[in-house]
Legacy VTK file of the C-alpha trace (Angstrom):
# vtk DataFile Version 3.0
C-alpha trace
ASCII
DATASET POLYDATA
POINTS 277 float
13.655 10.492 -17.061
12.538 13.439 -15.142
8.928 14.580 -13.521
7.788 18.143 -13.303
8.322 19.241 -9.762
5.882 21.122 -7.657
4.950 24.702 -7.393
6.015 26.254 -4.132
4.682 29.888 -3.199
7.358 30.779 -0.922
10.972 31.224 -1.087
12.574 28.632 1.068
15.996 28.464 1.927
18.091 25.037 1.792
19.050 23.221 4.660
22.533 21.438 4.887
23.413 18.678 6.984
26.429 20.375 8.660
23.694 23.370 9.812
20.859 20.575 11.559
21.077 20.711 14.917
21.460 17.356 16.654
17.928 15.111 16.154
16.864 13.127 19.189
16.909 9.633 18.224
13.960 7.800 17.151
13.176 4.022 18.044
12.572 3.114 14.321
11.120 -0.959 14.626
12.836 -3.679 12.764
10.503 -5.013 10.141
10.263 -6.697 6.833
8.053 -5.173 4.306
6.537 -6.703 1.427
5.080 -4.790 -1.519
3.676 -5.546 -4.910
4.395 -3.501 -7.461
2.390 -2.304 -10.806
2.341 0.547 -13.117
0.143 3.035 -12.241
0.898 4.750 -15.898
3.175 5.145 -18.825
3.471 7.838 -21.646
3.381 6.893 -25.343
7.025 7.847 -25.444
8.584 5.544 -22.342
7.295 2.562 -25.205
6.585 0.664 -21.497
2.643 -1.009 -21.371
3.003 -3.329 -18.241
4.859 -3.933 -15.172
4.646 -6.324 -12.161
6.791 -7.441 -9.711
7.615 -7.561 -5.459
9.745 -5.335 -3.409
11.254 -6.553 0.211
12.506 -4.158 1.953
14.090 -5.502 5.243
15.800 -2.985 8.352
17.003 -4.206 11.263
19.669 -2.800 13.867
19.888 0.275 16.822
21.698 3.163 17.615
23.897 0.885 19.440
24.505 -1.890 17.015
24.020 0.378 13.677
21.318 -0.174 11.253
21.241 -3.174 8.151
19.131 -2.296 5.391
18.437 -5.545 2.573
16.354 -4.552 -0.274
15.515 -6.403 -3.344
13.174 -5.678 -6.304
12.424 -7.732 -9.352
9.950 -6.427 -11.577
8.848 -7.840 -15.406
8.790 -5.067 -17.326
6.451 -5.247 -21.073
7.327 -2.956 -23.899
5.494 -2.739 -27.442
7.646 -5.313 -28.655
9.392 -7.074 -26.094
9.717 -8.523 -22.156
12.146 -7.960 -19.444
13.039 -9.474 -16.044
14.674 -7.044 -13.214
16.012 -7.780 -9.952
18.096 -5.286 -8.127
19.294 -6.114 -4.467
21.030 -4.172 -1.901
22.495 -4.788 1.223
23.712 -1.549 3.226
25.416 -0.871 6.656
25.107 2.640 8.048
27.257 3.495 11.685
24.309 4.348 14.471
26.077 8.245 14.252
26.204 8.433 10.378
29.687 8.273 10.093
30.160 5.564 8.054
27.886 3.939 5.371
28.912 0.728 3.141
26.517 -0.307 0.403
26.722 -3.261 -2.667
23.887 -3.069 -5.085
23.693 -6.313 -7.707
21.434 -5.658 -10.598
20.261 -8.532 -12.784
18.488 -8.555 -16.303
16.897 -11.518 -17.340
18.828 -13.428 -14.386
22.166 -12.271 -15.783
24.683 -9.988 -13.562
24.926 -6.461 -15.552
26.215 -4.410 -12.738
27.675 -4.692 -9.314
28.236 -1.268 -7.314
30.435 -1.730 -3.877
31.906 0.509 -1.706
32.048 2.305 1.844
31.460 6.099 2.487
32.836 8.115 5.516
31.262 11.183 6.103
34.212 13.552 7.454
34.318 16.889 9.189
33.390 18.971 5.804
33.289 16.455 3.192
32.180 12.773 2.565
34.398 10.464 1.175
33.588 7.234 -0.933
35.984 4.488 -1.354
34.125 2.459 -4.530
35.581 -1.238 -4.939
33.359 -2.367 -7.984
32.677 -1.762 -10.577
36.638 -0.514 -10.451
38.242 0.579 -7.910
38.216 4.579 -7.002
37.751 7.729 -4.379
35.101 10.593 -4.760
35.160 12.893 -2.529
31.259 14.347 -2.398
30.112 17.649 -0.301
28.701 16.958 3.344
25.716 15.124 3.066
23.801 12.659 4.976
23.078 8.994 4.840
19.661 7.369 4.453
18.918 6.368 7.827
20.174 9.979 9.453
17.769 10.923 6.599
14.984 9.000 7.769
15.912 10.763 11.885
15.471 14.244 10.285
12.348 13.317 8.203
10.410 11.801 11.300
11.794 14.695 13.617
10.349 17.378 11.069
7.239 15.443 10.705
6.319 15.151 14.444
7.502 19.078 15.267
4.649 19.822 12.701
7.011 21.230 9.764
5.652 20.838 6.067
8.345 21.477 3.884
12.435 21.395 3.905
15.085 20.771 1.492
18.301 18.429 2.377
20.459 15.930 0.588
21.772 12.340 0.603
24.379 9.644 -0.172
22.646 6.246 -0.592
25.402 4.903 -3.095
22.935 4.509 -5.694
23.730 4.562 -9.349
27.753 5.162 -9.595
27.933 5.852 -5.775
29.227 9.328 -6.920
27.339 11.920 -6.250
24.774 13.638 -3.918
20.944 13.626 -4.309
19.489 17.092 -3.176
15.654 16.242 -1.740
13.079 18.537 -1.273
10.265 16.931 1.413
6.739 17.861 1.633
5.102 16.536 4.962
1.201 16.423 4.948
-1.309 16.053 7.893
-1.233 13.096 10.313
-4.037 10.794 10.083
-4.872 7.520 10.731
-5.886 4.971 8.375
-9.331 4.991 6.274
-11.290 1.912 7.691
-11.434 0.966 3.744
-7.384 1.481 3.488
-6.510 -1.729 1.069
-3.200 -1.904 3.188
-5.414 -2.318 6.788
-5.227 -5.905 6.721
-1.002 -6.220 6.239
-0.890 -3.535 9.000
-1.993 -5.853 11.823
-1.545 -3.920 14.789
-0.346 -0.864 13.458
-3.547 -0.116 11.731
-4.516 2.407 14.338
-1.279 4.037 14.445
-1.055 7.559 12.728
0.756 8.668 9.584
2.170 11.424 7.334
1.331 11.669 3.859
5.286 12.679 2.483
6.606 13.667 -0.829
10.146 13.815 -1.526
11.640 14.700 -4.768
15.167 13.965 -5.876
17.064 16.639 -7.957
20.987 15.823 -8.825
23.503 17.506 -6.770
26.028 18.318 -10.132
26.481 21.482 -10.377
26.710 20.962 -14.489
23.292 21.183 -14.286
23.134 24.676 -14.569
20.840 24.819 -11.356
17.987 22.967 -14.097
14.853 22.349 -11.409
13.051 19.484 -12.614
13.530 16.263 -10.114
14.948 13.314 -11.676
12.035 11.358 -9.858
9.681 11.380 -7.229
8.601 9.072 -4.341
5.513 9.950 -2.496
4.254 7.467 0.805
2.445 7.397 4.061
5.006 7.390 6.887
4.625 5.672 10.670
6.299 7.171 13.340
8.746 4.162 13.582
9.739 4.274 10.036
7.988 2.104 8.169
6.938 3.544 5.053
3.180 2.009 2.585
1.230 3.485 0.096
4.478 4.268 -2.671
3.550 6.238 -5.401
7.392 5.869 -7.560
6.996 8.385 -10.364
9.983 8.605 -13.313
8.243 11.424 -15.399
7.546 8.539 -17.904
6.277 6.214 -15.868
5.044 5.904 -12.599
4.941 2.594 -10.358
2.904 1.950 -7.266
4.048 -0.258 -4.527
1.287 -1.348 -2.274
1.724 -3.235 0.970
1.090 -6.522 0.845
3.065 -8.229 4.606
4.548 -7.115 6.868
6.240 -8.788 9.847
7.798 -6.965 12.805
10.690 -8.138 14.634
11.814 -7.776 17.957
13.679 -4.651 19.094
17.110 -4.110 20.852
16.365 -3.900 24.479
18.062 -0.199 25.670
21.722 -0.227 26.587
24.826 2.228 26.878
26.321 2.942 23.889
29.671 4.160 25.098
32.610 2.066 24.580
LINES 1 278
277 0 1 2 3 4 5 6 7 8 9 10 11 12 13 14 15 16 17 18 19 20 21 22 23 24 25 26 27 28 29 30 31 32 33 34 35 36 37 38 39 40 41 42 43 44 45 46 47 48 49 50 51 52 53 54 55 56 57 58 59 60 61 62 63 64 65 66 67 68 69 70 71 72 73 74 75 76 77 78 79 80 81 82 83 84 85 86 87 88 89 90 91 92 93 94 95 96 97 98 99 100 101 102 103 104 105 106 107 108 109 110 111 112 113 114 115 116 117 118 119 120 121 122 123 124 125 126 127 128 129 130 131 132 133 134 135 136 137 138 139 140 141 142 143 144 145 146 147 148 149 150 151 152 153 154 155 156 157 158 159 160 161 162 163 164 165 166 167 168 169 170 171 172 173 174 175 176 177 178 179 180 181 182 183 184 185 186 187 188 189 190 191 192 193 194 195 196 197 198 199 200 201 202 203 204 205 206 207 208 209 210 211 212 213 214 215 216 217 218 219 220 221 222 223 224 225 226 227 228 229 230 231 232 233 234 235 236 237 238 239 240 241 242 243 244 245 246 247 248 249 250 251 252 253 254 255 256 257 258 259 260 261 262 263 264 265 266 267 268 269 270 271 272 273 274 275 276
């Protein structure tokens, strides 16, 4: 499923991880999100006319110590003539210098295993290179890319030097684990929250802190796509300085979900230390 992407009035020119110049480091605060999730809207055609469900989206770690990512989603999904239960979770490791990046992703239907993707990527001097243990065993190697959290660095980095729009890739292992997802990123204004924002009360005592409105759209990295530009799908959110991310707009061309925050607890951070060995 694929949404229309957005009209741009300038040319802009890609930018690829090996050509970024080295990102200072942002403190990014362990927290666990919670989020409920519900269909914004559906064409005719997806055949979907409800869905509900909770995401948890848990990050922990430092520079130091590298960063742990656990995420899990279950969602019921209604058709026109039947009922589904999904629950994908993911557990992810990425190196504090994006060198390394191992992922498993488990996704259920109706409480029965359908898929299991595990594996470790090593990003290289020119290439990445993914070692996949399941679903069977194999090696991709994949152009240079990033990995999410290195993603996240260079998002917040753009957003706070006042830059609104830049194009970059990823490896998050997602789907097969074999290929790379080229992003465009829109980054709007910073503001703080509306003083009727229905997130306020799950912010605590970030609800003064400032945000960026941010849309990112995915397009597939295979070439075999004849250069087609129309994003496979599109996240849009409002952004905190320290990485946590509210207010998801998830749209799939035929549907779109919305994923509003619901809890949120913040854990302690890594006090400062030398990183050298």
């Amino acid at each position: 499923m694929r949404a229309s992407r957005l009209a741009y009035t300038a040319i802009l020119l890609p930018i690829t991880f090996s050509t970024v110049p080295a990102l200072a480091v942002p403190v990014l605060q362990p927290h666990r999100a919670v989020y409920d999730i519900s269909l914004n809207k559906a064409s005719d055609r997806s055949g979907i006319t409800g869905i509900s469900g909770r995401m948890v989206y848990e990050f922990n770690g430092s520079q130091c110590d590298g960063y742990t990512v656990k995420f899990r989603l279950v969602t019921r999904i209604s058709t026109t003539d039947s009922m589904r239960m999904t629950d994908q979770q993911t557990t992810t490791f990425e190196d504090g210098e994006g060198k390394t990046f191992s992922f498993v992703t488990k996704s259920f239907v109706d409480q029965n295993l359908e898929r299991e993707v595990k594996g470790t990527a090593h990003r290289e001097e020119d290439s990445v290179r993914v070692d996949i243990d399941k679903p069977e065993p194999n090696k991709v190697t994949l152009g240079l890319t990033q990995f999410p959290t290195q993603h996240m660095f260079e998002l917040i980095d753009k957003a706070e030097k006042g830059e609104n729009f830049y194009e970059t890739s990823l490896f998050d292992g997602s789907e097969d684990a074999d290929r790379v997802m080229l992003t465009t990123v829109v980054i709007g204004k910073p503001a703080p929250a509306d003083r009727n924002d229905p997130e306020l009360p799950a912010l605590s005592t970030l609800g003064k802190d400032r945000f960026w409105p941010v849309d990112i759209a995915y397009f597939s990295g295979d070439e075999s796509d004849g250069g087609e530009e129309m994003p496979e799908y599109r996240i849009s959110f409002k952004m905190h300085g320290n990485g946590l991310t509210r207010d998801l707009q998830m749209d799939y061309g035929d549907f779109t979900m919305t994923g509003r925050l619901v809890d949120l607890s913040l854990f302690d951070q890594a006090a400062p230390k030398d990183c050298k060995k």
